[in-house]
VOBA-1610 file (N, C-alpha, C; in pm, whole numbers, padded with zeros to 5 digits, always signed):
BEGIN
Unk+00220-01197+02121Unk+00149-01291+02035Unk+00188-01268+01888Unk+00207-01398+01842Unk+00280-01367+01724Unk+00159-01317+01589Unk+00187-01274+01486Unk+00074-01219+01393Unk+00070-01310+01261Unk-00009-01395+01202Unk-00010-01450+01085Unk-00147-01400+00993Unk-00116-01406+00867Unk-00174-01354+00753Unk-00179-01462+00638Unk-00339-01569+00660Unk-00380-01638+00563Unk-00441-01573+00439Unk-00394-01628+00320Unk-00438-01607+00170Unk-00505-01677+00143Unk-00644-01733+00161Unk-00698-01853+00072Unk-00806-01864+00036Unk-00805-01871-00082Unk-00982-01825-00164Unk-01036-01958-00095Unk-01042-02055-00101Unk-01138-02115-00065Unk-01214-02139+00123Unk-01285-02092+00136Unk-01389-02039+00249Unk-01376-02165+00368Unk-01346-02226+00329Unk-01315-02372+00421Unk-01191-02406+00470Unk-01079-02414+00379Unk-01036-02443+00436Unk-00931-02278+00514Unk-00969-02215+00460Unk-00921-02055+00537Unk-00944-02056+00695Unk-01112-02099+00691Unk-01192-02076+00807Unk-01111-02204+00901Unk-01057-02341+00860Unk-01018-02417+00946Unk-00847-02453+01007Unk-00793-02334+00873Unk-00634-02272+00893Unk-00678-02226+01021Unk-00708-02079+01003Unk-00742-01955+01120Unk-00769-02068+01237Unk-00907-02144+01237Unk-00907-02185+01385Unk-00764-02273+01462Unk-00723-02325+01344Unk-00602-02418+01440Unk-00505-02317+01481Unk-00465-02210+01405Unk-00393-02112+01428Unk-00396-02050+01555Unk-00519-01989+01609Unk-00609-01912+01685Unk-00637-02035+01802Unk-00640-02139+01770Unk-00632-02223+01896Unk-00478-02231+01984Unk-00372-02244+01874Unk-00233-02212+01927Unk-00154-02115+01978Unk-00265-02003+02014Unk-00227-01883+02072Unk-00166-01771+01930Unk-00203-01763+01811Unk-00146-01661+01739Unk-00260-01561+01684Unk-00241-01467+01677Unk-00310-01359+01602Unk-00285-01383+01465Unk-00472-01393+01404Unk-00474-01463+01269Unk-00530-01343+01209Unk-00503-01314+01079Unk-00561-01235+00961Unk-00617-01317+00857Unk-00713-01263+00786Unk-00744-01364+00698Unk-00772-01262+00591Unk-00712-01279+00423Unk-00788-01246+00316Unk-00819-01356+00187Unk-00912-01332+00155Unk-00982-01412+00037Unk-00933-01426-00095Unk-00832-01364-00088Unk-00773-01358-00236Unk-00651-01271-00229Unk-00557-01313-00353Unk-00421-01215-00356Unk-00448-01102-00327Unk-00505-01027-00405Unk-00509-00847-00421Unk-00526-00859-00275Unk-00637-00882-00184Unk-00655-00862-00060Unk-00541-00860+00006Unk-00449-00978+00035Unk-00369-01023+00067Unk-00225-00905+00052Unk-00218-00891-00079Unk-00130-00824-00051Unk-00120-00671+00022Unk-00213-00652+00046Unk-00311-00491+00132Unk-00226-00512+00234Unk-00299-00641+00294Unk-00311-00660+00419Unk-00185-00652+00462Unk-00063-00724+00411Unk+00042-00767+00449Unk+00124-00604+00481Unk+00079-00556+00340Unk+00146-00411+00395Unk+00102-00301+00489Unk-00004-00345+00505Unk-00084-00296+00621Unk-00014-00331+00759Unk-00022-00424+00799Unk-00051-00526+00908Unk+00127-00560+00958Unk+00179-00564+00830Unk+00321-00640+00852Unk+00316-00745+00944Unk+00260-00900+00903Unk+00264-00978+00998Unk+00383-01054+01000Unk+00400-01136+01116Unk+00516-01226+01150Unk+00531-01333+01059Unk+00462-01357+00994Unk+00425-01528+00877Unk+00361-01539+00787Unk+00338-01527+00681Unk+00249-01569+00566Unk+00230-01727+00549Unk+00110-01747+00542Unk+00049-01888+00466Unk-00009-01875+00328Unk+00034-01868+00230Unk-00059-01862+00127Unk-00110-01947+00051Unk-00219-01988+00007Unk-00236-02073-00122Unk-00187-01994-00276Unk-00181-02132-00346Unk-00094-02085-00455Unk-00214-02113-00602Unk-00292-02145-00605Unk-00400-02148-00718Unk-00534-02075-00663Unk-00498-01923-00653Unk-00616-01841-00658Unk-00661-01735-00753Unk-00782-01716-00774Unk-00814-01631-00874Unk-00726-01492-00888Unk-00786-01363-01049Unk-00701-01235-00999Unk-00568-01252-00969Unk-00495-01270-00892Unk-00321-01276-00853Unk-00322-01387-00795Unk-00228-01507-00810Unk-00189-01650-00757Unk-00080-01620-00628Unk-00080-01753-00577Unk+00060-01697-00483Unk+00183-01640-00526Unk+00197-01691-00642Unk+00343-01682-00693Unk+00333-01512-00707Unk+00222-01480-00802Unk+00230-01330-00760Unk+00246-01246-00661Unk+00136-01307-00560Unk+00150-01227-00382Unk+00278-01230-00362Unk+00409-01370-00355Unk+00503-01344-00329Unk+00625-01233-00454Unk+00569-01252-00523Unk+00672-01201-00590Unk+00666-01004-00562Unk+00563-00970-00600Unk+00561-00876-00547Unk+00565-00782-00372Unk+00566-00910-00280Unk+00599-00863-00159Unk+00757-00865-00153Unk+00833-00913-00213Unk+00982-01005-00242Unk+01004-00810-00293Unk+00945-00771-00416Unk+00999-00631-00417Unk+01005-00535-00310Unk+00902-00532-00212Unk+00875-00441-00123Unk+00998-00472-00010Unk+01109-00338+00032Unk+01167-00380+00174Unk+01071-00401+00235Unk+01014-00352+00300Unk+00953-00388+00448Unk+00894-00517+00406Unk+00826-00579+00357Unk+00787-00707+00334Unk+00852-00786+00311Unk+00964-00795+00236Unk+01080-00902+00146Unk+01121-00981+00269Unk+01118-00995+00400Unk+01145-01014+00479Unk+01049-01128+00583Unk+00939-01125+00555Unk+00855-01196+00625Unk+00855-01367+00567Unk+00813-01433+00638Unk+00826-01565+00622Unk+00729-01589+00553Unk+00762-01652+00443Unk+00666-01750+00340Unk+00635-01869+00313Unk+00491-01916+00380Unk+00492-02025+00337Unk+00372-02063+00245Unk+00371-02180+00139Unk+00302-02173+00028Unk+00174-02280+00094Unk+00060-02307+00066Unk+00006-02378+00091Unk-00077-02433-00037Unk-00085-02587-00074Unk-00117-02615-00191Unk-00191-02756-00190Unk-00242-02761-00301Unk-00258-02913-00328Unk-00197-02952-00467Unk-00103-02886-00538Unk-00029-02934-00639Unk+00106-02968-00577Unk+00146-03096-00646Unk+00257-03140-00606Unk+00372-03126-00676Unk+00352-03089-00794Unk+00462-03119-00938Unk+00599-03036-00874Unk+00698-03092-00881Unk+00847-03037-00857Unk+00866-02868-00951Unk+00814-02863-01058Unk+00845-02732-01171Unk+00739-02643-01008Unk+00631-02654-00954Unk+00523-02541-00851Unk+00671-02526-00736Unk+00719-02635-00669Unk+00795-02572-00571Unk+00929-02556-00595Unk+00990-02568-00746Unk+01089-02491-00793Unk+01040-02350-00790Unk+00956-02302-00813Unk+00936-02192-00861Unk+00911-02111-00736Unk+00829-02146-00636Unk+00790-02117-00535Unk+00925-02067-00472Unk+01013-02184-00466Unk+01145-02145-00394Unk+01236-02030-00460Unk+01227-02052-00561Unk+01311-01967-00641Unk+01282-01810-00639Unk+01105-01804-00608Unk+01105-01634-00605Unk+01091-01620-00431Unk+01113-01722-00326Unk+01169-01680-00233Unk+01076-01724-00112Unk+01003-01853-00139Unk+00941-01919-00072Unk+01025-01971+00087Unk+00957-01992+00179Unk+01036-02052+00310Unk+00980-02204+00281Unk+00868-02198+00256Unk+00830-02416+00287Unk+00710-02375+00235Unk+00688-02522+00192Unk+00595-02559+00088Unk+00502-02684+00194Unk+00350-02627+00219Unk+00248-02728+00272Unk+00122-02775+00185Unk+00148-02931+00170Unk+00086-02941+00087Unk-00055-03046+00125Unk-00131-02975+00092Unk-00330-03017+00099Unk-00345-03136+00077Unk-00392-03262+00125Unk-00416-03235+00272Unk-00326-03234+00437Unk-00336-03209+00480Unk-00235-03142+00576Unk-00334-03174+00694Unk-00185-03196+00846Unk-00267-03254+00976Unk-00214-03079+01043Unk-00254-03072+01142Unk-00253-02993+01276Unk-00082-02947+01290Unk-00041-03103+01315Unk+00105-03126+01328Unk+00185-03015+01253Unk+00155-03111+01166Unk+00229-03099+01007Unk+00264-02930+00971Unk+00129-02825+01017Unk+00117-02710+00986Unk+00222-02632+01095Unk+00139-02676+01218Unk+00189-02583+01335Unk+00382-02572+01328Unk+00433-02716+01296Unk+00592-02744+01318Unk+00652-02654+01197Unk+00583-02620+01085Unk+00607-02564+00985Unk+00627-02396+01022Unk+00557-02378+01083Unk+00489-02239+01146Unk+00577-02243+01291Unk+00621-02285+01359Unk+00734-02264+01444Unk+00850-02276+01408Unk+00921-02376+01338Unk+01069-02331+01271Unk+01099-02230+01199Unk+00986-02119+01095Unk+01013-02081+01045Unk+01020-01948+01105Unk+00922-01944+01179Unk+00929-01837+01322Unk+01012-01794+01425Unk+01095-01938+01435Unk+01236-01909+01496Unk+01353-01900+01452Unk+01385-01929+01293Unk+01472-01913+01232Unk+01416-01751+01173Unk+01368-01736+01177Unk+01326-01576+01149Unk+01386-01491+01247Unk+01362-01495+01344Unk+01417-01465+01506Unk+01511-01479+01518Unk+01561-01573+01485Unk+01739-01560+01500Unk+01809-01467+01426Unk+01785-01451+01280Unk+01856-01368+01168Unk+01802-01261+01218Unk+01708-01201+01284Unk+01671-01070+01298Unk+01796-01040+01421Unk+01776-01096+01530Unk+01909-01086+01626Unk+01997-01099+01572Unk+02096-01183+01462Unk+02204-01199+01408Unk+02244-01064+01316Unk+02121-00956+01357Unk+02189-00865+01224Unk+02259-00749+01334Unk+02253-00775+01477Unk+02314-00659+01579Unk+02206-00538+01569Unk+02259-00442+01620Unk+02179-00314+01682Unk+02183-00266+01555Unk+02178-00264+01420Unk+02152-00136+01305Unk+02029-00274+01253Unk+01977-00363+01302Unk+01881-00461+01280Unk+01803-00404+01292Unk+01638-00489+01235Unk+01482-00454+01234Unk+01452-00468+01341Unk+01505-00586+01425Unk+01489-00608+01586Unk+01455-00518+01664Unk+01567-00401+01648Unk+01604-00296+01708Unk+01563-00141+01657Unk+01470-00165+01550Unk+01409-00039+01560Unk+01301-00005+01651Unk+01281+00129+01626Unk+01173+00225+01720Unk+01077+00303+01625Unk+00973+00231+01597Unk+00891+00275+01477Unk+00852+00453+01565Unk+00839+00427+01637Unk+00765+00539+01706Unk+00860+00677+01766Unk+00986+00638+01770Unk+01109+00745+01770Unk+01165+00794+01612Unk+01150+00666+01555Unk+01174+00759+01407Unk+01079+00837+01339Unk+00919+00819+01390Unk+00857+00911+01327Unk+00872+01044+01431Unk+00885+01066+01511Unk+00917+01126+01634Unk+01014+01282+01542Unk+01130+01167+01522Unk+01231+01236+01452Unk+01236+01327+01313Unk+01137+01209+01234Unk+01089+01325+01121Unk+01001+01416+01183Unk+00902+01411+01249Unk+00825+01518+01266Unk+00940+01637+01313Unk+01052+01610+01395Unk+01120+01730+01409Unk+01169+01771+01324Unk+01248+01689+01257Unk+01333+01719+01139Unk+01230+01841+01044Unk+01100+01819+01017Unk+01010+01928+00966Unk+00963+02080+01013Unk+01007+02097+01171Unk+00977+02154+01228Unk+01086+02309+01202Unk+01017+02402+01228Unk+01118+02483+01218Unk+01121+02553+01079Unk+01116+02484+00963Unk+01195+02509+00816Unk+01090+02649+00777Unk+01150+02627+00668Unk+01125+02729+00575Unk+00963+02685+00504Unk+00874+02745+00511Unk+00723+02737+00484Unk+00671+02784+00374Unk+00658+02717+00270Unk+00605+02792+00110Unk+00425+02774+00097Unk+00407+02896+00025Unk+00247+02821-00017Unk+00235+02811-00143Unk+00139+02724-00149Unk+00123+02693-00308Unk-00024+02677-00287Unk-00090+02791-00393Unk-00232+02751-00407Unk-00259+02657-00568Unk-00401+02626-00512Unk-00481+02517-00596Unk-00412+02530-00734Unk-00321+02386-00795Unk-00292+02394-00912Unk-00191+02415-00947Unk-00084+02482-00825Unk+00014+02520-00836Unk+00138+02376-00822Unk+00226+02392-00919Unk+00311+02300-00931Unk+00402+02297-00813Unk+00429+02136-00732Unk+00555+02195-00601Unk+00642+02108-00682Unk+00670+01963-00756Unk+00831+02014-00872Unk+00753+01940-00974Unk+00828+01904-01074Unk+00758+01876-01203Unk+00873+01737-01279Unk+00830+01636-01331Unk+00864+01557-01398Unk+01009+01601-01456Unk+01132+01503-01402Unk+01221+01530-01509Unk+01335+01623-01447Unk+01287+01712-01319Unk+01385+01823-01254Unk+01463+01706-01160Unk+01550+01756-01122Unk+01633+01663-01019Unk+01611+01756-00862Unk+01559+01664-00749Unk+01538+01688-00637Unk+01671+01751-00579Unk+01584+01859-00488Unk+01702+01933-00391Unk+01661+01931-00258Unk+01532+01873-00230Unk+01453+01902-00138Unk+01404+01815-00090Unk+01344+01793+00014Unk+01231+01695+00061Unk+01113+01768+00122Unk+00960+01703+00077Unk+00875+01825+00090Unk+00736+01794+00218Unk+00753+01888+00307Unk+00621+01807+00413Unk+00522+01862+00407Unk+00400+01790+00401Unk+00285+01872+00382Unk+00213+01947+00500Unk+00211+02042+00554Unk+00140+02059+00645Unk+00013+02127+00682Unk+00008+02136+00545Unk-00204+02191+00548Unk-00205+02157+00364Unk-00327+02103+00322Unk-00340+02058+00226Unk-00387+01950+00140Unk-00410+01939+00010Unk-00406+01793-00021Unk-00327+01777-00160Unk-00200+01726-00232Unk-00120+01725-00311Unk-00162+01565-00397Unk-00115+01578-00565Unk-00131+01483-00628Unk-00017+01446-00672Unk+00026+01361-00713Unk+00121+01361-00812Unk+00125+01258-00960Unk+00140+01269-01055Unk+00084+01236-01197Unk+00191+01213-01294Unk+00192+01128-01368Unk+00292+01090-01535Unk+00143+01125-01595Unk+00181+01212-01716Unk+00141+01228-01832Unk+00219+01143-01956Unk+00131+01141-02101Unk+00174+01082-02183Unk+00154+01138-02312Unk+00240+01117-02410Unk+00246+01190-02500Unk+00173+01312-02588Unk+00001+01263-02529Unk-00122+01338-02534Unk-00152+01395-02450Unk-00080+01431-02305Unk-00106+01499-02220Unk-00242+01449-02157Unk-00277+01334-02146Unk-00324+01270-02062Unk-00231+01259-01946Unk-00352+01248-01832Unk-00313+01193-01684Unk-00331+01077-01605Unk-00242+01037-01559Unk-00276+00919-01443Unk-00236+00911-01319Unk-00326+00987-01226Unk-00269+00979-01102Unk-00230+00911-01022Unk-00126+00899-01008Unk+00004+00808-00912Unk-00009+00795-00778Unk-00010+00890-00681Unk-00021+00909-00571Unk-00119+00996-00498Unk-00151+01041-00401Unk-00259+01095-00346Unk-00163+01183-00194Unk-00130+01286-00199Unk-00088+01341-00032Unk-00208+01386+00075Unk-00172+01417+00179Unk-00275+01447+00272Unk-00140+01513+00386Unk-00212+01607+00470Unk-00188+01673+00588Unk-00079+01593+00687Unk+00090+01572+00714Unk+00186+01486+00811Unk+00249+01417+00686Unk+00241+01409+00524Unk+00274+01377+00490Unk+00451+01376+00416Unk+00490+01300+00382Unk+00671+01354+00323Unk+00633+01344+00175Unk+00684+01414+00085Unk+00704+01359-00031Unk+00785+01421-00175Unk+00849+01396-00250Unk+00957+01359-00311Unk+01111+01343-00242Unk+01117+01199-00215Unk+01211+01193-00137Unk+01246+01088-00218Unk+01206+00985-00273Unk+01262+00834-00331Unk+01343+00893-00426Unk+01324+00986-00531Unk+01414+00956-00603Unk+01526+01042-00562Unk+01573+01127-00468Unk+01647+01167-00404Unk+01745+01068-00344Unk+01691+00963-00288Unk+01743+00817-00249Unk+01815+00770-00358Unk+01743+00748-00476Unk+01789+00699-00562Unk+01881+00769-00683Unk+01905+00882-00657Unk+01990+00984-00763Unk+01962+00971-00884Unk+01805+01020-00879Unk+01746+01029-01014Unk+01636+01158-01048Unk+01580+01185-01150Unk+01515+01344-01164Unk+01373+01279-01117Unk+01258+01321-01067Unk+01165+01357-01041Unk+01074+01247-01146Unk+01040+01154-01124Unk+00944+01027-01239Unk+00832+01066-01270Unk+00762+01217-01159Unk+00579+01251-01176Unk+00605+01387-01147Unk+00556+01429-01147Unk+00458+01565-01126Unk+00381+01538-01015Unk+00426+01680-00931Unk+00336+01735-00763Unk+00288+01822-00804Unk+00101+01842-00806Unk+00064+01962-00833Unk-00012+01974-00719Unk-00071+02096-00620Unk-00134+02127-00522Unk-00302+02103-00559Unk-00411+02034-00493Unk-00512+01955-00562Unk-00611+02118-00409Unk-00516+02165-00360Unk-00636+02306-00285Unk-00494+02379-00260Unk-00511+02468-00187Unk-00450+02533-00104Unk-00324+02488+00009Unk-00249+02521-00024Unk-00149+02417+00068Unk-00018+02513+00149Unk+00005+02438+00283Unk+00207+02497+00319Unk+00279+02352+00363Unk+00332+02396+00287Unk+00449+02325+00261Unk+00583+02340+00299Unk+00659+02226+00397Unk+00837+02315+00465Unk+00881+02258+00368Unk+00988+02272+00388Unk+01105+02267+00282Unk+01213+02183+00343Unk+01258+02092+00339Unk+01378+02030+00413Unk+01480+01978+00336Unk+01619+02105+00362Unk+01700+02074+00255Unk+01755+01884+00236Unk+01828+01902+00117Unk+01838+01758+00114Unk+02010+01675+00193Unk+02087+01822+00268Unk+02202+01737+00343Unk+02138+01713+00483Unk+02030+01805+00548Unk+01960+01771+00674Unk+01849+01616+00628Unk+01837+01588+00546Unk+01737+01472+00522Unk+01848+01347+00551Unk+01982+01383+00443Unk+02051+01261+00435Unk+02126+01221+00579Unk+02155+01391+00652Unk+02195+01341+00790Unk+02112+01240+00839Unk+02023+01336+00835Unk+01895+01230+00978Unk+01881+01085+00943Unk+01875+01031+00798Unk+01857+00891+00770Unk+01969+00806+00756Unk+02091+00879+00765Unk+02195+00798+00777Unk+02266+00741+00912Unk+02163+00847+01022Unk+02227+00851+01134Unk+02137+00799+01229Unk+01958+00755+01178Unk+01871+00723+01274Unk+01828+00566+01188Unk+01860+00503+01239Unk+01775+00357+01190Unk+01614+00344+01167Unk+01586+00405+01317Unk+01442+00405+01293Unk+01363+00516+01192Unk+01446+00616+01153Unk+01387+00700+01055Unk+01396+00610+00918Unk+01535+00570+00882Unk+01529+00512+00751Unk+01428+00418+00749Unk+01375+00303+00867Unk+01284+00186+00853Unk+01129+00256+00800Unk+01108+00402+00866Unk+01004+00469+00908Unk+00965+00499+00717Unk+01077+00508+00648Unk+01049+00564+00516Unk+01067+00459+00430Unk+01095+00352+00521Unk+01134+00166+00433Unk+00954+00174+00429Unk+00880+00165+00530Unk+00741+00149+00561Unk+00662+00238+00435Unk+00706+00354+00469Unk+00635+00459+00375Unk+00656+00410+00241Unk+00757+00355+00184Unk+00804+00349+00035Unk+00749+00210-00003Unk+00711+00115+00080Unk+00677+00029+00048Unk+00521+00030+00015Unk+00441+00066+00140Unk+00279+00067+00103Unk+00299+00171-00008Unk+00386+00334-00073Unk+00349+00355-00192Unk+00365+00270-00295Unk+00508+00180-00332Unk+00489+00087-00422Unk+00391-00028-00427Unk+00302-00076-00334Unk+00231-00190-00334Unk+00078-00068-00367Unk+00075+00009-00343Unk-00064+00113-00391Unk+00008+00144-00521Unk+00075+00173-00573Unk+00109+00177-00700Unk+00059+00044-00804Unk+00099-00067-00730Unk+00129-00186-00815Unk-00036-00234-00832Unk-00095-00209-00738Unk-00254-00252-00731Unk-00332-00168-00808Unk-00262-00058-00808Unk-00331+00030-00924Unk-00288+00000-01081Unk-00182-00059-01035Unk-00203-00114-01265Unk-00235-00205-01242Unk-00282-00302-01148Unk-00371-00428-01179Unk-00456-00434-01192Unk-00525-00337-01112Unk-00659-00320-01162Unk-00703-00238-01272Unk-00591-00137-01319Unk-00590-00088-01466Unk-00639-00163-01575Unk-00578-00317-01531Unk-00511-00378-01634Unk-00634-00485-01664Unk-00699-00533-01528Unk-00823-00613-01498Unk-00958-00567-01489Unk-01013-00485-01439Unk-01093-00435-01371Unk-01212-00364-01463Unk-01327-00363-01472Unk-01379-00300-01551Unk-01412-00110-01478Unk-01406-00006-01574Unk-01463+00104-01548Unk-01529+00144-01436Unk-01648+00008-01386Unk-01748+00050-01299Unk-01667+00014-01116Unk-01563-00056-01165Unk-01472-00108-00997Unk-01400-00034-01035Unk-01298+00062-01096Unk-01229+00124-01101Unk-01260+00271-01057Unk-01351+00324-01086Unk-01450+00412-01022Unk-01506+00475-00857Unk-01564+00320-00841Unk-01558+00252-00703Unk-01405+00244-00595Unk-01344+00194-00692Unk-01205+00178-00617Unk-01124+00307-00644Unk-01156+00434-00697Unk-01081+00540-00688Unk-01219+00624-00563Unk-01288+00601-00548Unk-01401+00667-00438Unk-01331+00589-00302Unk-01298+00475-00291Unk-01247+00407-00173Unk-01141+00459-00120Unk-01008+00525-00248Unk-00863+00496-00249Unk-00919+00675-00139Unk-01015+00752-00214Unk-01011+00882-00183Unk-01046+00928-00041Unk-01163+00801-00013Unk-01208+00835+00174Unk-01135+00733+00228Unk-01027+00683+00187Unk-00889+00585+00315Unk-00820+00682+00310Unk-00831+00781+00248Unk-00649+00854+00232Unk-00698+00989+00326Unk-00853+01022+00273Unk-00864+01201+00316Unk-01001+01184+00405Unk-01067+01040+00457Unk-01094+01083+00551Unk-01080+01137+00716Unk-01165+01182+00778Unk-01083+01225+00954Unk-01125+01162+00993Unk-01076+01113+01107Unk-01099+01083+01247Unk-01250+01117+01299Unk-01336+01014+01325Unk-01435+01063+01370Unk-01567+01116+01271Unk-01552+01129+01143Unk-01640+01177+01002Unk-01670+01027+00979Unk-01852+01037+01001Unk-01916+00943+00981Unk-01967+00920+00830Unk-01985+01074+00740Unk-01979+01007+00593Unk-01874+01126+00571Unk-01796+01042+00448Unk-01755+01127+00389Unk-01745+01151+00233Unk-01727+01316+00224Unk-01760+01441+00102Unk-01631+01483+00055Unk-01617+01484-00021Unk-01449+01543-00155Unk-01545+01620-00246Unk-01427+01719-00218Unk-01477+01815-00390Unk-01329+01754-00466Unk-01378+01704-00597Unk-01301+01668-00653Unk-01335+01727-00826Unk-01237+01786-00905Unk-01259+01783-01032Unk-01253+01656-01117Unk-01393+01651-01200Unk-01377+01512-01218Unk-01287+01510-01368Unk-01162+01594-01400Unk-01110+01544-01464Unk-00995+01493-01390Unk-00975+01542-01236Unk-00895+01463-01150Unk-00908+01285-01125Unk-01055+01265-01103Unk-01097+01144-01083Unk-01078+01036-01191Unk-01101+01156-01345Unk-01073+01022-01447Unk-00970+01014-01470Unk-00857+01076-01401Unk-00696+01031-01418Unk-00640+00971-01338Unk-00719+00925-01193Unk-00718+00833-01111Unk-00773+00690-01174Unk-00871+00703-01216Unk-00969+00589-01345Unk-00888+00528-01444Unk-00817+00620-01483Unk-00756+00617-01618Unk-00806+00613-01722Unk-00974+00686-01772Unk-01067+00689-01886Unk-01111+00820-01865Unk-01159+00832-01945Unk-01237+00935-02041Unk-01325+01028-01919Unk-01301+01171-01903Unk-01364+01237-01798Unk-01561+01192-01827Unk-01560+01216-01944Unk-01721+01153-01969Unk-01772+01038-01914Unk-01673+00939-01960Unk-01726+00779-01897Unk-01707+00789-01753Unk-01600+00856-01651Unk-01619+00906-01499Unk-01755+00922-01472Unk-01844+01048-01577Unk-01965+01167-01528Unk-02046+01048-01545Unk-02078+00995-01645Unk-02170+00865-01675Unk-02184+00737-01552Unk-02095+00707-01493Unk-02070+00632-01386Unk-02151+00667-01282Unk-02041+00813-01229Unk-02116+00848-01122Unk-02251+00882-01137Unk-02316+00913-01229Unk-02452+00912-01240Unk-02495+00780-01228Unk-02491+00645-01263Unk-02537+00570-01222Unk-02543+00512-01062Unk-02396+00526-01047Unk-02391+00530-00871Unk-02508+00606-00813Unk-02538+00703-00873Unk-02597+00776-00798Unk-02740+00749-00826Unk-02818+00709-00970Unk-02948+00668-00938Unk-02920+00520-00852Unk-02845+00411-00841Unk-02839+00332-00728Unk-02806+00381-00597Unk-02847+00484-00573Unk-02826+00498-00422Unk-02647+00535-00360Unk-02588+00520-00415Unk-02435+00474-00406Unk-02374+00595-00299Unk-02373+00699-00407Unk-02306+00837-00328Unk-02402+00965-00387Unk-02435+01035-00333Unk-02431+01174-00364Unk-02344+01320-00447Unk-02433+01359-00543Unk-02367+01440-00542Unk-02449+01568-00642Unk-02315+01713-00563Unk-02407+01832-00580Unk-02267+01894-00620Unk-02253+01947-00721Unk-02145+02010-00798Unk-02048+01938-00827Unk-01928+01992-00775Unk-01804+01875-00761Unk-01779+01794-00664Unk-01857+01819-00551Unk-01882+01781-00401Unk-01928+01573-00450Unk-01856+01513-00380Unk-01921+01375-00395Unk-01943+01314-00240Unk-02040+01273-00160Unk-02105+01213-00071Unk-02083+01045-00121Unk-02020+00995-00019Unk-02030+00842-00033Unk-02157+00803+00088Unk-02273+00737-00007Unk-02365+00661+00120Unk-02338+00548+00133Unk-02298+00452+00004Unk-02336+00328+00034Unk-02202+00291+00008Unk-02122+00284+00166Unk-01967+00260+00177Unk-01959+00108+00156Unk-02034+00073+00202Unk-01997-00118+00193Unk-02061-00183+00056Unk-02124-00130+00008Unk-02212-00164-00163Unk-02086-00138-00234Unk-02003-00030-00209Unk-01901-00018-00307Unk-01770-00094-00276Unk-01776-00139-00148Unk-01563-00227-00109Unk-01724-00345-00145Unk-01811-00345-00155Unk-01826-00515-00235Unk-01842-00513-00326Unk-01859-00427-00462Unk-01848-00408-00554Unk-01651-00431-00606Unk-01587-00421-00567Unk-01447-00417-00545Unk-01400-00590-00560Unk-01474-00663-00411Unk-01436-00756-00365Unk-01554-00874-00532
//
């Protein structure tokens, strides 16, 4: 069953996309808006995009443009859905890499024929690329493969605080986490922080700019106690030059980090203090909660949190105190308790 992923703020006609969709035998996704949208897509990796193109926060043109950066996404079928007609909307549309343009109001027909050619001309170029094709990967043998590729090595520890490389050095290594939780951060001329990324326990990391033959863009500092292998960097380049499904496996990985990157300066850029807050408490129990933990607790230093925020460790403490006379989350030292998990992704939304 094939997978599609509607974008459309407005509640109606989303709800009457999905059913014609879902009547034609396809697995439908639905989000309410760009930012959502673009989650999802990197989440989900579906077979088709429908998007509308005049929505609040990020428009289509944005959703596409920034999936157009991402490999693993640049690839999926786009189609725009609209009620503007002007030639300058589907110049533009096409130009950052649109498949077809449907325009409001629209029959059954009209949609579905749109949504099968583009589905099978998709299908074809994926077969037309032979066996080193997307067709033909094995998501589940290339992670297979890194996990071996980690196995075995050389095992360092680094306790709480301790630097694993630093801004500016040029990679020799590729680094797996295997007990721990790792940050990584750009500072700025004031030695302020803004945390970039977030590691956790199966994780890989400084490997992109190794890819890219360049020095180190952030800082890895150990956020507890950690071991860490070591995997030199001619056993990395073997394995990815020689396994398809490993390179796709780190196409996947490199992409949801750049689209969690990119959502994080948008909402830098949009967002007031009190969702930014919220949305660094969210980013923290998707990444480090377990399996099976019905609430979850981080000890976090909150000058860590306000460099996730990107403000003032004070305006962080001030926050979470209000969260917390609303009921929100708990908290007893550095320890933070999330109660009210859905008060805060709707505070977000």
């Amino acid at each position: 069953m094939k997978k599609i992923l509607i974008i459309e703020d407005n509640p109606d006609v989303r709800e009457n996309t999905a059913e014609i969709l879902e009547l034609s035998n396809y697995e439908v996704i639905t989000a309410e808006n760009g930012k959502e949208g673009v989650k999802l897509a990197s989440e989900t990796l579906p077979d088709l995009i429908v998007c509308d193109v005049m929505m609040p926060e990020l428009d289509g043109f944005g959703v596409l443009l920034i999936l157009s950066q991402n490999p693993i996404t640049s690839q999926i079928p786009f189609i725009f859905l609209t009620a503007k007609t002007e030639k300058s909307d589907f110049r533009k549309g096409m130009s950052l890499g649109a498949d077809d343009y449907i325009t409001k109001p629209f029959d059954d027909v009209e949609l579905l024929t749109a949504i099968e050619v583009r589905l099978k001309k998709h299908e074809l170029f994926t077969k037309a690329q032979g066996p080193n094709g997307t067709g033909f990967v094995n998501p589940e043998r290339g992670m297979e493969a890194l996990m071996n590729l980690a196995k075995d090595r050389e095992e360092r520890t680094y306790r709480k605080k301790d630097y694993v490389y630093k801004e500016g050095e040029y990679p020799k290594q590729v680094f797996f986490l295997n007990k721990g939780k790792v940050k990584t951060f750009k500072s700025n001329h004031d030695g302020k922080e803004l945390i970039m990324s977030l590691y956790k326990e199966g994780d890989f990391l400084g490997f992109l700019p190794m890819l890219q033959s360049t020095t180190y863009p952030e800082t890895a500092v150990a956020l507890e106690d950690c071991f860490i292998s070591i995997i030199p960097q001619k056993d990395f380049f073997e394995l990815l030059h020689n396994n398809v499904s490993v390179a796709s496996s780190f196409l996947q990985s490199l992409a949801k980090e750049l689209t969690a990157k990119e959502e994080q300066l948008i909402d830098l850029a949009y967002n007031s203090v009190r969702k930014r807050v919220a949305d660094a408490l969210m980013r923290l129990q998707n990444r480090y909660k377990e399996e099976g933990q019905d609430i979850f607790t981080i000890s976090i230093l909150r000058d860590d949190l306000a460099s996730m925020v990107g403000t003032a460790k004070e305006t962080v403490i001030r926050t979470l105190s209000d969260f917390k006379d609303e009921g929100l989350v708990e908290i007893k030292g550095s320890k933070i308790t999330i109660i009210e998990e859905k008060k805060l992704e709707k505070m977000l939304n």
